[in-house]
N, C-alpha and C positions, 0 to 999 in steps of 0.2 A: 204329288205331295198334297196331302190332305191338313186341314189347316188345327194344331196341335187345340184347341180352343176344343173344337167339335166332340174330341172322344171324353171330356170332361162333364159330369153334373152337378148341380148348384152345390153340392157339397165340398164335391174335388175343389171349383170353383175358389171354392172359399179358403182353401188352402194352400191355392196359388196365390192367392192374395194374401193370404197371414205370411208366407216364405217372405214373398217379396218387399213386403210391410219390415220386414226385417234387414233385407239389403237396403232397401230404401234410406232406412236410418245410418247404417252401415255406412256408404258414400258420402251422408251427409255430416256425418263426423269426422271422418277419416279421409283428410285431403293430399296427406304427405305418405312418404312410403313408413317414418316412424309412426305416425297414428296409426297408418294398418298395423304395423308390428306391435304396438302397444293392445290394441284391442281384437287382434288377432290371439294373443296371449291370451286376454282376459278371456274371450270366447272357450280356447284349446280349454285351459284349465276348467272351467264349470265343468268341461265333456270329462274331465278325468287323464288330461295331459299332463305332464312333471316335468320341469325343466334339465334335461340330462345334467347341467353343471355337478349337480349332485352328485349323481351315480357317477362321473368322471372323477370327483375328487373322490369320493371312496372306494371306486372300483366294485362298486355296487352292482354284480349282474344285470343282465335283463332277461325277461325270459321271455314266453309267448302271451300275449295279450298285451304287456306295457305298450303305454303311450309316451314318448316323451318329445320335447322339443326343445331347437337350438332355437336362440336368437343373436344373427350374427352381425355384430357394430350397430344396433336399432334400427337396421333397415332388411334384412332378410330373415325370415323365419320357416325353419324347417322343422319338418313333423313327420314320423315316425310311428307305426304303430306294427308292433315285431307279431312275425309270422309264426305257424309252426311247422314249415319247411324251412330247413337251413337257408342261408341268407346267398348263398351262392347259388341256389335254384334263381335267383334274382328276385326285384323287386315290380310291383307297382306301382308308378309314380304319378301325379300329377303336379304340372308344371304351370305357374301364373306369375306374372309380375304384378308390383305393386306401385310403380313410377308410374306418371303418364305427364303430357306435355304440360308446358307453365310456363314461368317467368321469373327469374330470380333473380335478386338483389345481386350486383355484383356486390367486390372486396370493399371498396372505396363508394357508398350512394347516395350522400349525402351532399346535396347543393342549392344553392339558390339562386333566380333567374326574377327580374322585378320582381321582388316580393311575394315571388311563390316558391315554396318548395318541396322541390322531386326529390326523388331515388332514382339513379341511374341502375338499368338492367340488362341483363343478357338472356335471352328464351332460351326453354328448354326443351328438347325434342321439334318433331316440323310441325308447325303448326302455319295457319295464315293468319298474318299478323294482325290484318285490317278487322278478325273479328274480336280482337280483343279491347280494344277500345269504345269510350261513351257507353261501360258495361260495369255492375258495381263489385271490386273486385275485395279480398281480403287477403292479409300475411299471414301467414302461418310459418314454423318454424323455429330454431333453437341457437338461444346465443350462449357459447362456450366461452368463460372467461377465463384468464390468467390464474386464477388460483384454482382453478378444476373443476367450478360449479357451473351446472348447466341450467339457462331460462329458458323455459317452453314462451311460445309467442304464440298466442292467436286472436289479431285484429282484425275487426270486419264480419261477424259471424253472431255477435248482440243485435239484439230486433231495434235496441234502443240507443247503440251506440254508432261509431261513426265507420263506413268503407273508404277506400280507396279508390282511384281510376285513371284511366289512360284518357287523355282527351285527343280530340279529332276536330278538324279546320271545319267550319261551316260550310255550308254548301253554297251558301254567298260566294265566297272567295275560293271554290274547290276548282275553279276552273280548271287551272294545271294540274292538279292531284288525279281531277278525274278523266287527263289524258295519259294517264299511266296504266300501266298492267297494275292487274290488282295485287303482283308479288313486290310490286316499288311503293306503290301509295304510298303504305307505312313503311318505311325502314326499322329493322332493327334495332338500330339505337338513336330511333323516334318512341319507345315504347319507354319511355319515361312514366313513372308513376307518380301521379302531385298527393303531397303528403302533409300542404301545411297550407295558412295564407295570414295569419297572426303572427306581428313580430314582438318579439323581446323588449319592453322597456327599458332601457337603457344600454342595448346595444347598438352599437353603429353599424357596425359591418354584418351582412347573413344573418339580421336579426333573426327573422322566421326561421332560417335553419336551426337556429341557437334556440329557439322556443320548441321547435320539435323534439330537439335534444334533452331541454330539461324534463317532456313530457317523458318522455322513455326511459329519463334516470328516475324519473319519480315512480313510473308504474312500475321497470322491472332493474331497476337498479343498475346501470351499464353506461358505458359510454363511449363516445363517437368508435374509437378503437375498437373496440369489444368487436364489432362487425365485422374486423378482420378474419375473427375466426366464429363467424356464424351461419347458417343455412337458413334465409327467409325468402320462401318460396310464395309468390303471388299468384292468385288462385280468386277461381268465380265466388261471389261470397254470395249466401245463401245455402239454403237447404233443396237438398232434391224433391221433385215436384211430380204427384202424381199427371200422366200424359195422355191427353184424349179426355172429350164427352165420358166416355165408357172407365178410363181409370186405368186403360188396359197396357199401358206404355209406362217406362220412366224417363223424365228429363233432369239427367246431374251431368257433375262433372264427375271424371277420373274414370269413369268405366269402359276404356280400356286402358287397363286393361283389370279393373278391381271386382267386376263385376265375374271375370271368370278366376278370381282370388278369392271372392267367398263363397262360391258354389261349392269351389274346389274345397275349401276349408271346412265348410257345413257336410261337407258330402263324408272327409273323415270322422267328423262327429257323429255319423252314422252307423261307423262300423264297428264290429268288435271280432275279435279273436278273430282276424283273418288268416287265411291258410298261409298262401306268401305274406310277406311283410311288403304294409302300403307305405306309400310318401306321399308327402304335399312340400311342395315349398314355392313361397312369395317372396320376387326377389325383386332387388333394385337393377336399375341402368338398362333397362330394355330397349328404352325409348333412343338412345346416343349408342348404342352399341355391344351393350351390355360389357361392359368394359369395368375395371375399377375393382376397389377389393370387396364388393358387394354385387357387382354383376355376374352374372351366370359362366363368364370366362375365368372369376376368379376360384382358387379349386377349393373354397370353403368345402360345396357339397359332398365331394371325394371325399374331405378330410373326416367330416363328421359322419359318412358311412363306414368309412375305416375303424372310426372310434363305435360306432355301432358295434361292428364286426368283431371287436375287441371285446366288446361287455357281452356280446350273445355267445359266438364257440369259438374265443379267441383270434386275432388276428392271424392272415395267412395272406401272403400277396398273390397267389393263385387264386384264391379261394376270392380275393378282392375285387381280383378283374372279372372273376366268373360273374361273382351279384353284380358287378356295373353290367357286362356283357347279355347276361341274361334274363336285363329286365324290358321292361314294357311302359313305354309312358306318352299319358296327353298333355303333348306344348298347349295348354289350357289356354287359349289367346281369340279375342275376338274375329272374326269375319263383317264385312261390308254387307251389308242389308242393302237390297235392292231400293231406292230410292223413286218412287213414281215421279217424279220431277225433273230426274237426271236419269232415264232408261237407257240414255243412247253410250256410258260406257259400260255396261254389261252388255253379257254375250248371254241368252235368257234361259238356256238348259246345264248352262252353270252358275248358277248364282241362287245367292241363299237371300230369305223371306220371311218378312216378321208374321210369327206362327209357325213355323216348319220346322222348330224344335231346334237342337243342337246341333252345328253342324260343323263337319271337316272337310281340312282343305288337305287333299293328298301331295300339294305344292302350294307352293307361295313365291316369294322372291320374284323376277321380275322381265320381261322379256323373253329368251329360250330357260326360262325356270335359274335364271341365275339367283346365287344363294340361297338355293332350295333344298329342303333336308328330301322331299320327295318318297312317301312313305312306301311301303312296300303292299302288293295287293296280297298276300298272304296274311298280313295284319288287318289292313282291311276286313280280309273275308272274318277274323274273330271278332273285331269288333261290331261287324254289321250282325253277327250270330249272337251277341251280347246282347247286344241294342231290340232286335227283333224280339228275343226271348221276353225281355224287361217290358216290352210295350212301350219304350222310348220312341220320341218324334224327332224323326233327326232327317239331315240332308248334306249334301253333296255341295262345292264353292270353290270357286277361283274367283280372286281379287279383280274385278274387272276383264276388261277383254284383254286379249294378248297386246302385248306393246301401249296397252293405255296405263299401265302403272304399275303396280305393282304391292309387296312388300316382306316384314320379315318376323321373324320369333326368334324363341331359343330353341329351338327344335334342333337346328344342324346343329348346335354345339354341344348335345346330347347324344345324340346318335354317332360321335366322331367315338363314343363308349361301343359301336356296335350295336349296341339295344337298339329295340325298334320304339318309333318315335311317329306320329304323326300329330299334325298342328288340329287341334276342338275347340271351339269354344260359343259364344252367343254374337248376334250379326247386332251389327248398331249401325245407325244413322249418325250420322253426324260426326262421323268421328276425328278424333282432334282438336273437336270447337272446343271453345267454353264448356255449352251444355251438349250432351248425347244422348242418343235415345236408344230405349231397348225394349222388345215386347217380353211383360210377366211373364208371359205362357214359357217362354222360352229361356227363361232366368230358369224358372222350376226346372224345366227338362234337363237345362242342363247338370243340375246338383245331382236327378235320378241317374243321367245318364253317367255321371262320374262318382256315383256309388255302385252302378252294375259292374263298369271298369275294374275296379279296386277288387270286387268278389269274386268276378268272373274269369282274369284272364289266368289263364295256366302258366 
């Protein structure tokens, strides 16, 4: 593997940098899976994206070149750009999520403890807990009230206003703490967020609750109840940070899995009048299962290629299963990057490397390859013919050594269509934390190598 930096010159250089100068911002705005979808949107449309609702209520054709997209509940966003082979020769699709691990308010998070007060919460997707705390964190999120109007929420992300955080016992008194595995130190619902320490004049009781409460009725008009039915997801606050002396790395949060969401998405903004008809779609629930009527098991996508199939040479449920059956897609999902500090759970002639461009994993899942979509080498050999052709840097990965871990995508639940399906995306460090890390070089490659995809496969 030769290191993807090397076949570049100051100019290329400079354009690996302007891409990523791009995601960079990207991440740093877009902390929920509805900001991606929000600024996902805004993205598609500059490129010349339409929102299908349209053509659905008029029954408005499509023909070959449109672009259009769904957005499904504010959390999924699928993109379409029609081929000019019928749609039953199948599709090319790229697949990325837009969830990744946090911390979120439960129902009920409001309370007070002497004179401080927290939010009570529940984590989302695995993360380890202990590195979330003595870290400045922020809410992001939407409170749905009773009469149908919805308030966007995001604290913690003014240079000049105030964060949130998890606190953590001194190391004075950590003696017990730190005779525990690092899976106990913090428990779960130790991951308390403090949220106040001013109480209310002339309350008695949970003053400081009650002064927190009047803050949130004053800034966004709501109250205690409203939360019943809200999503405020707790999240690294801050902006993502360029990584390394050289600039050559990024440190954010969310990227994985957002960072192979907007190669994928930038890479549609590349094409036009493709032969087949490409996909992208960013979806929710990856992280828990992809479960729910926004995750990849619910059959939104089916539905809205059906309704494709409708606008371009009419519906046909043969003709339906064909385009699922005979499509071609990258579970667009990151890979583990070889860590120098943690060498001893990789196995070293599998494992993917910051510089070595985009890489697949032909399995995942965990032990004898359980829950593995496990791709086929006859897909393989197109995509390494693609790759090759394009002068893409890519490489070869399994998650760790056998039996030291594992893990999963949406791949298997794509391929249960038949289509062929293998898991692409960019290697990070750190994955799970707070903050991750990812080499530029390999952000780029991957956007090229999944606009070669999209042109290339038959």
């Amino acid at each position: 593997m030769e290191n993807a930096w090397k076949k570049y010159n100051e100019k290329q250089k400079k354009e690996v940098f302007s891409f990523t100068e791009g995601y960079r911002k990207f991440i740093s705005e877009c902390k929920t899976e509805r900001e991606c979808v929000i600024k996902g949107i805004e993205i598609a449309e500059k490129h010349g994206f339409k929102n299908i609702d349209s053509y659905l209520a008029e029954k408005k054709p499509l023909k070959a070149g449109d672009k259009v997209y769904l957005n499904n509940k504010g959390k999924d966003l699928a993109l379409f750009i029609i081929g000019k082979q019928p749609m039953e020769n199948g599709m090319n699709i790229l697949g990325a999520h837009i969830d990744s691990p946090r911390i979120d308010w439960k129902q009920h998070p409001f309370y007070e403890d002497h004179d401080i007060a927290l939010a009570d919460t529940h984590y989302y997707g695995g993360i380890k807990t202990y590195q979330w705390v003595t870290i400045p964190l922020a809410l992001h999120g939407v409170i749905c009230k009773k009469d149908g109007s919805m308030v966007n929420v995001v604290i913690g992300e003014d240079e000049q206003g105030p964060v949130v955080g998890i606190s953590d016992l001194l190391i004075h008194l950590s003696r017990d703490q730190m005779q525990k595995t690092a899976g106990k130190a913090i428990e779960g619902e130790d991951l308390n967020v403090t949220i106040g320490s001013i109480p209310l004049k002339g309350e008695e009781k949970d003053a400081v609750k009650a002064n927190i409460l009047k803050l949130l009725k004053k800034k966004y008009d709501v109250e205690e109840d409203d939360f019943i039915s809200a999503e405020i997801e707790v999240v690294p606050a801050g902006q993502a940070k360029n990584y390394g002396l050289d600039s050559s790395m990024i440190m954010g949060y969310g990227q994985d899995d957002r960072v192979c969401a907007y190669t994928s998405l930038m890479a549609l903004c590349e094409i036009d009048n493709p032969e087949k008809t490409v996909s992208c779609m960013l979806v929710d629930k990856e992280e828990v299962g992809s479960i729910g009527a926004t995750g990849m098991q619910s059959y939104f996508y089916e539905n809205i290629v059906a309704e494709i199939l409708e606008l371009t040479e009419g519906y046909d449920y043969l003709k339906f299963r064909r385009c699922l059956a005979n499509s071609k897609m990258l579970s667009s999902d990151v890979s583990a990057a070889y860590d120098p500090n943690y060498p001893s759970v990789n196995e070293m002639k599998n494992t993917c490397f910051f510089g070595g461009g985009i890489v697949i994993n032909k399995y995942v899942g965990s032990g004898g390859k359980s829950g593995s979509n496990d791709a086929n080498p006859e897909f393989i050999a197109e995509i390494r013919n693609s790759w090759d052709k394009n002068n893409i840097s890519w490489q070869t990965a399994e998650i760790g050594k056998v039996n030291q871990g594992g893990g999963g995508t949406i791949a298997y639940i794509m391929a249960k269509y038949n289509m062929q399906v293998i898991d692409s995306g960019v290697g990070v460090q750190n994955m799970h934390a707070p903050w991750e890390v990812t080499s530029k070089v390999d952000v780029y490659e991957a956007k090229n190598a999944y606009v070669a995809f999209c042109k290339d496969m038959k």
